[in-house]
N, C-alpha and C positions, 0 to 999 in steps of 0.2 A: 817356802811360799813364793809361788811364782809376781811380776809385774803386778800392776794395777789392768783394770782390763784396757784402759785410755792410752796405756803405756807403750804395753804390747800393740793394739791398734795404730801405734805412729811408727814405733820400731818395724814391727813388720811391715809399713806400707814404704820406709826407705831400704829397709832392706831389700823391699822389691826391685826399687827402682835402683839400683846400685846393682844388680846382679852382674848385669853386662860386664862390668867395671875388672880390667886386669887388676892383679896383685901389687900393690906400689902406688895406684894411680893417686890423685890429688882429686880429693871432692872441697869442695868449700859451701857456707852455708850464708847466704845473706841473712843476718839476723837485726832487726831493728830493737828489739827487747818485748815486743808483744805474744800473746800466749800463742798465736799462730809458729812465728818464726822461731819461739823460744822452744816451744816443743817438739820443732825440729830438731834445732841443731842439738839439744839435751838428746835427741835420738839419733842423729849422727854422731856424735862422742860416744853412745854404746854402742853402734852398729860398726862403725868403721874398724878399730883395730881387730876385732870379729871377724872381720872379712877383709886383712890386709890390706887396709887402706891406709893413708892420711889423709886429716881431715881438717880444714881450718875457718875461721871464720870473716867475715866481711860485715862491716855494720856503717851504715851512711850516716854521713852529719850533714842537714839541707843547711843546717844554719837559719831556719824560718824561725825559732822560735827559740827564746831565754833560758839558757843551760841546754841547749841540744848538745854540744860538743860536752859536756861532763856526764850525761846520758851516755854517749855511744862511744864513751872509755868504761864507764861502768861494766856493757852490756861485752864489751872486749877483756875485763875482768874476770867479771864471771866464764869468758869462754874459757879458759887457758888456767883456771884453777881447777883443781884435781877434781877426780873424779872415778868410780870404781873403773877396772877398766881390764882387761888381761894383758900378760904380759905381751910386748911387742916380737913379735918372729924374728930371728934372728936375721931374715932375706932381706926383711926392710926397712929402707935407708931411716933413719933417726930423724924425729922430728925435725922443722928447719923453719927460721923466723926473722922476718926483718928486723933490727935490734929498733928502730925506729918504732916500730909499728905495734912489738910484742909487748901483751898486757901482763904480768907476770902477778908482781909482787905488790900489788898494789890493795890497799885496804878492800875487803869485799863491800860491796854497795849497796843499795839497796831491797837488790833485786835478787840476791843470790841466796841458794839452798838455803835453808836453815840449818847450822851444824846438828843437830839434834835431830833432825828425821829422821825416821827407819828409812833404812836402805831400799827405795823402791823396784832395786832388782831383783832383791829375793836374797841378799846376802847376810842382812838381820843386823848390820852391825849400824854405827852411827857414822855419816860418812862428814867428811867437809864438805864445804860448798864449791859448786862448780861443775860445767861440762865436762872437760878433760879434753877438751878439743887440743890441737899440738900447736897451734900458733892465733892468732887474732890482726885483722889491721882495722881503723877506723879512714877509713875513707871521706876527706872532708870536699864538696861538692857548690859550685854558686849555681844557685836556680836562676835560670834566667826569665824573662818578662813573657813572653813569647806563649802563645797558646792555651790560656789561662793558667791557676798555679799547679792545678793537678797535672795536668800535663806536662807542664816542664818543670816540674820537680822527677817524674815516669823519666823523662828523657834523661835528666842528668844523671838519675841514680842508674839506671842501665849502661849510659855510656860510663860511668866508674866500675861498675860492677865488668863487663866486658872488657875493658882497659888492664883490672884484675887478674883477670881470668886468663887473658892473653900473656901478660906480664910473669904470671905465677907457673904457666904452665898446666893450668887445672881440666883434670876431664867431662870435671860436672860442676856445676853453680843449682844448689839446692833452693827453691824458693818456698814462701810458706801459703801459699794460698790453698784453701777450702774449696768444699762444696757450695759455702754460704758465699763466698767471693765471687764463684761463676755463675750461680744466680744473679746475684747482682749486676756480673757483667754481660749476662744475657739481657735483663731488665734496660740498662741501658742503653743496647743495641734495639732495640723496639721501641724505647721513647724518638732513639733518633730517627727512625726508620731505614735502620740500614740494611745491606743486604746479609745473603748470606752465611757469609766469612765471618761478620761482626757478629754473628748471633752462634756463632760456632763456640764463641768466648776462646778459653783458653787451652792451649794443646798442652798436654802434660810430661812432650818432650818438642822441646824448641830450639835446635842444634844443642849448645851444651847446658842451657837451661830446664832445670827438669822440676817438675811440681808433683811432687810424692804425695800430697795432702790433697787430692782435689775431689778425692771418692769419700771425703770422711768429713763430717760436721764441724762449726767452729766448737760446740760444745764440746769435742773430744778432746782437741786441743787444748782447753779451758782445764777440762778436768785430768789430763796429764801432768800441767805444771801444777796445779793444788795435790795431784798424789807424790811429786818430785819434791814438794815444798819452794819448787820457784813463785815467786813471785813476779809476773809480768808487770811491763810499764806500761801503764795508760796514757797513750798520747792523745795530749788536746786534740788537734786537728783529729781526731774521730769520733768527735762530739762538735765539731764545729758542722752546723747546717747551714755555712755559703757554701760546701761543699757537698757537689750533688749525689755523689757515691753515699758521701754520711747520710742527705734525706731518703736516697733510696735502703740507707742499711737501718735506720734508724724507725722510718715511716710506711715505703709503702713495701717492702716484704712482710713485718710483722699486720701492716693490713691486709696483706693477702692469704695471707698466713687463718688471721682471724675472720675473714667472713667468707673464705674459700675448701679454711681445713687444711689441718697440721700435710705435710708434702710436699709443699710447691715450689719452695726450696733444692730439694731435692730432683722434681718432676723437671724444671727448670735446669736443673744441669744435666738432666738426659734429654732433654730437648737440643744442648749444645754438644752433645756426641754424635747426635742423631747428623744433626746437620755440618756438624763437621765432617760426617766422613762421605755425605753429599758434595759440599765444598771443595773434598778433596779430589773425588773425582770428576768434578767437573772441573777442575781446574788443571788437569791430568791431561783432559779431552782436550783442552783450550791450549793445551802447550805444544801436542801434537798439529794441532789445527793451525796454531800461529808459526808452525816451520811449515806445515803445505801450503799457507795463503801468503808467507813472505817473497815478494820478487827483491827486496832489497832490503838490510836490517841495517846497514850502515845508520849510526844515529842522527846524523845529517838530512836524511830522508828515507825514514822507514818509508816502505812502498808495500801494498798490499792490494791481490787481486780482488775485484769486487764481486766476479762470479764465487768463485771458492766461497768468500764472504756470504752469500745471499743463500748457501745451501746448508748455511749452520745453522742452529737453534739458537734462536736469542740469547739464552743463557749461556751460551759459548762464545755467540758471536760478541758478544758485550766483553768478554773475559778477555778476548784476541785483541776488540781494540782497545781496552783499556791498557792490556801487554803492549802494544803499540806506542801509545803513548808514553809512557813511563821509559819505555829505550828511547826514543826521539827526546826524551826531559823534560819531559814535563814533571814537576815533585808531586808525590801520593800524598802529601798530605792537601793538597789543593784539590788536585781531582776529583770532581765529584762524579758520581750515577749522573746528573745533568749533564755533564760536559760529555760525560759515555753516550746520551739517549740522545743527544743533539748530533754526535759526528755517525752515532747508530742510523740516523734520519738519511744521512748522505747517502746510505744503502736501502732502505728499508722508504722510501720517501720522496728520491731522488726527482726532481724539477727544477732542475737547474739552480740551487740555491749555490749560494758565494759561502764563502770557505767557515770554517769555524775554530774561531780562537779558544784556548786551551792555554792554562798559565803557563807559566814559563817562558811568557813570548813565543810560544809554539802555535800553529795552526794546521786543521787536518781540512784536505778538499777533493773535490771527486775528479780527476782526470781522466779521461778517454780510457774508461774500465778498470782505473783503479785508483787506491785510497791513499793520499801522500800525507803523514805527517814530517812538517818541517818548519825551522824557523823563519 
């Protein structure tokens, strides 16, 4: 008796995304303990020794809320307890664990298999609980204040996760996002009216970050770890509505859902392929563009011809100078489209107006046919 069909659906979408991968290499799996990332990484624990790999686990502690740190030792428990699994090839090297870090022996928690479940690979036996992952660390993290909490809790867990990743050696960092996620984060990207990058949502390979789940529903997810007998953790904070992601997952995709017809979900994250791969070549053009109209890239003062400028398409020419800016220093998370459409005006407008400021202490101005950003 083969998988569950949920099963096979996660196994075969990391297995996709792991092909590339040499024999030997280090995948690692961010896992928070929810049915997204758990049904990951329970599918990286079968797919990897399968495919000559090691596999291990990464799981964040924000510290936002009461038992988070006895959570994400749990969730490091269940990785590194057993797990069916084939023998390991003789080519490659033996599991390897920081003794600090390594969740081994420790009571099973809450969250983990039930010893009594059929073996949902098709083995028929009763297995123990556990991934079988070869190692686990909890990564413990301070959120800082800065950009409301969602965001800098994003920031931190990436800069650990990254830190990770660098530190360990690893060729991939598996993350667990959905279809239902890039909806959301398309959704998003339209309340704020961003362009067309933000509504791209998420790339499903992002240097060594890869999101193997993003073609597949949260319900698959859901229904993997109930054919597994895991038990996911239900984190507060996804039921907290000060949190706009929660109203948008909580409110208005099941209303759109419900007076639009079952898809849109779906429709929505082909909306974010579609314009992603517009995104990407227009930002392709924009890169070419920004080495023809550079007379000077020193950061001190990009310099930038205004003819070249005036023969691009808007949507290029906005792409060059915003690339402009950002090498002169101004920071992307200030920059807006306003600060773009006001120094766009310089070219597109031009009557003599006086220079325009841009964070950073930076300012961009027209001089005798071309574009100077400088501080």
């Amino acid at each position: 008796m083969g998988p569950h069909p949920a099963v096979a659906e996660v196994r075969r979408a990391v297995r996709e995304a792991l092909a590339d991968l040499g024999s030997g290499s280090l995948v690692l799996v961010a896992c928070s303990g929810g049915a997204d990332s758990l049904a990951l990484a329970a599918a990286l624990g079968f797919v990897a020794p399968r495919a000559g790999l090691r596999a291990g686990l990464l799981t964040v502690d924000h510290g936002l809320q009461e038992g988070s740190a006895a959570q994400a030792r749990t969730v490091a428990t269940l990785a590194t307890a057993p797990a069916p699994r084939p023998a390991r090839p003789a080519h490659i090297a033996a599991p390897f664990a920081r003794d600090t870090a390594r969740a081994a022996s420790s009571a099973p928690g809450p969250h983990d298999l039930d010893p009594g479940a059929p073996d949902a690979s098709g083995t028929g036996g009763n297995l123990a609980p556990g991934l079988g992952l070869d190692f686990a660390e909890v990564l413990t993290v301070t959120v800082g204040a800065g950009g409301g909490p969602e965001a800098a809790a994003r920031e931190a867990r990436y800069a650990a996760l990254g830190e990770a990743c660098e530190r360990l050696g690893a060729a991939a960092v598996l993350l667990g996002h959905t279809r239902d996620d890039q909806a959301e984060t398309v959704l998003l990207g339209l309340a704020r009216g961003s362009g067309l990058r933000s509504l791209s949502g998420m790339s499903g390979t992002a240097g060594r970050y890869r999101r193997p789940l993003l073609d597949l529903p949260r319900r698959t997810t859901v229904a993997a770890c109930q054919a597994l007998g895991l038990r996911p953790w239900d984190d507060p904070h996804n039921r907290d509505l000060r949190y706009t992601r929660v109203r948008v997952r909580t409110a208005v995709l099941p209303l759109l859902e419900r007076e639009l017809g079952p898809g849109v979900a779906e429709a929505l994250a082909r909306t974010a392929d579609l314009a992603r791969a517009d995104a990407d070549a227009l930002d392709g053009w924009a890169s070419k563009a920004y080495a023809d109209c550079a007379l000077s890239d020193i950061p001190e003062a990009v310099t930038l011809a205004v003819p070249a400028l005036e023969a691009l398409p808007e949507a290029v020419r906005t792409r060059v100078l915003r690339r402009a800016a950002l090498r002169a220093g101004s920071p992307s998370s200030a920059l807006t489209a306003g600060h773009v459409r006001a120094v766009d005006r310089l070219i597109t407008a031009w009557h003599g107006q006086k220079a325009v400021d841009l964070p950073g202490g930076l300012c961009a101005l027209r001089r005798y046919g071309t574009l100077v950003f400088q501080s």
